[in-house]
C-alpha positions as a printed NumPy array, in Angstrom:
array([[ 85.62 , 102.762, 114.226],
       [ 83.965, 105.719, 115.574],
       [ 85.714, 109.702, 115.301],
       [ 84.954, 112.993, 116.978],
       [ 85.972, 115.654, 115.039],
       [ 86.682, 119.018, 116.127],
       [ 86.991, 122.189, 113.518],
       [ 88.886, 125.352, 114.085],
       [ 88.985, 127.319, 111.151],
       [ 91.327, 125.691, 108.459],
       [ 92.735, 122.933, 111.869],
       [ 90.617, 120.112, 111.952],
       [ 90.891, 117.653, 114.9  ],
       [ 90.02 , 113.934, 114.566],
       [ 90.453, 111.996, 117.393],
       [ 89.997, 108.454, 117.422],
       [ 87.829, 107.39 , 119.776],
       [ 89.113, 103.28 , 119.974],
       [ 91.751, 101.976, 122.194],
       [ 93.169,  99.921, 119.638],
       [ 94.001, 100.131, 115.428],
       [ 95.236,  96.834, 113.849],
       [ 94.023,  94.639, 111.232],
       [ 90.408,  94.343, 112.62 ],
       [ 89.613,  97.561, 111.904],
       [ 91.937,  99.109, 109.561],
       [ 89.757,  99.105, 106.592],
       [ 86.797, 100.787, 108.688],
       [ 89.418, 103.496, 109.933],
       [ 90.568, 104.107, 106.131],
       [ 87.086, 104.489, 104.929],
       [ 86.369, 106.918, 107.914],
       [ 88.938, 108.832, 107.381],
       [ 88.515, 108.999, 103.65 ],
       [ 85.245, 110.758, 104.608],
       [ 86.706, 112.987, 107.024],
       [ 88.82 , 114.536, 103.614],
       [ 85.586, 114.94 , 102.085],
       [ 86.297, 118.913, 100.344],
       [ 89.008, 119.279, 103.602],
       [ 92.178, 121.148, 103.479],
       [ 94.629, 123.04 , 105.607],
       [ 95.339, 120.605, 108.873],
       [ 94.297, 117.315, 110.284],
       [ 95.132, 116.189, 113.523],
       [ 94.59 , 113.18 , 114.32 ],
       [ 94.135, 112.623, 117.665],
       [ 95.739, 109.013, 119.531],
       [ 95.442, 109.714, 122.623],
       [ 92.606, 107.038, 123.395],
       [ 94.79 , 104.352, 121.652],
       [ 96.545, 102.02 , 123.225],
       [ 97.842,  99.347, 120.814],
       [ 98.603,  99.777, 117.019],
       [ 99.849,  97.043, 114.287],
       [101.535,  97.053, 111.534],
       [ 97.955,  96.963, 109.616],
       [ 96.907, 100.467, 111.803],
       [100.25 , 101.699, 111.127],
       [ 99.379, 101.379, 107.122],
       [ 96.218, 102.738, 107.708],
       [ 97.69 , 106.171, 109.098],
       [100.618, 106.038, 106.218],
       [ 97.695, 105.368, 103.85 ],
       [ 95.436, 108.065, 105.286],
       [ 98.304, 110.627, 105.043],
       [ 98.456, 109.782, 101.526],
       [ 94.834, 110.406, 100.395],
       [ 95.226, 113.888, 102.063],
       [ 94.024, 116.52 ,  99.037],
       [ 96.673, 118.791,  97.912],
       [ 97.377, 121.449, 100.611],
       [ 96.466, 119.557, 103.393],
       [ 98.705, 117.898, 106.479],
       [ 97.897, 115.222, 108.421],
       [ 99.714, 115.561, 111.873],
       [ 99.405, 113.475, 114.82 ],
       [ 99.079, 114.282, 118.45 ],
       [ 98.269, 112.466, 121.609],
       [100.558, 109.492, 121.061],
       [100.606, 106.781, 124.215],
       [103.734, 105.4  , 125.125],
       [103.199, 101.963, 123.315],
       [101.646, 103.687, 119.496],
       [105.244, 106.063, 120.068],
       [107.055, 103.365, 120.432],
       [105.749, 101.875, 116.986],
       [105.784, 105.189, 115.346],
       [109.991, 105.577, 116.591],
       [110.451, 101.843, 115.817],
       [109.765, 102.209, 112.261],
       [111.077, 105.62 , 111.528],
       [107.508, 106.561, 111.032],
       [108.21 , 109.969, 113.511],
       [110.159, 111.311, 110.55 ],
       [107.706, 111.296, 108.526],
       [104.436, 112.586, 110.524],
       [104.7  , 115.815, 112.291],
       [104.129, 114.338, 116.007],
       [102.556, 116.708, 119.199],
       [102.532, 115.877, 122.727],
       [ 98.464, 116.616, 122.09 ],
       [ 95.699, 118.147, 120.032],
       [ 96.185, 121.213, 122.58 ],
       [ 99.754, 121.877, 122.131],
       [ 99.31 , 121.067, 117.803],
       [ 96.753, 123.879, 118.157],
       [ 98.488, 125.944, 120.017],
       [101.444, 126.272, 117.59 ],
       [ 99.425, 126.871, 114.499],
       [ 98.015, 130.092, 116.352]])
């Protein structure tokens, strides 16, 4: 699971550079991201626009992600395709993430 990660002062944005998160690699995208927290806070975005197909396990991976976020810090997704926005409406999981059309506009409102 490979990430490119962009800084902008206290805005950080991870974007995932796979086309797909399920069970094959949702331990891999954990432990990345777990490093990506590493002394972070203020905003993540994580970036989906490369990914095409998510699971239930890559679901659980982003929920779990959110939840190791150190106190202060959001984790915020952008870049959703239609399929992953499907999942994320499907299971309610939009009402619980901050969603963006993409990293762009995400950045553009914290300015």
């Amino acid at each position: 699971m490979d990430f490119s990660t962009q800084n902008n002062g206290n805005v950080s944005v991870v974007t995932v550079e796979a086309e797909r998160i399920d069970a094959a690699v949702a331990i891999s995208f954990k432990d990345k991201m777990r490093e990506q927290m590493t002394d972070f806070s203020g905003r993540m975005i994580l970036d989906l626009q490369k990914v095409s197909f998510i699971d239930s396990s890559g679901l659980g991976a982003i929920v779990a992600a959110m939840k190791l976020m150190p106190s202060g810090g959001k984790l915020e997704l952008a870049g959703l395709t239609p399929a992953v926005d499907k999942v994320f409406r499907m299971t309610r999981m939009d009402s619980i993430f901050s969603i963006h059309e993409s990293a762009q506009t995400a950045l553009a409102e914290s300015a």
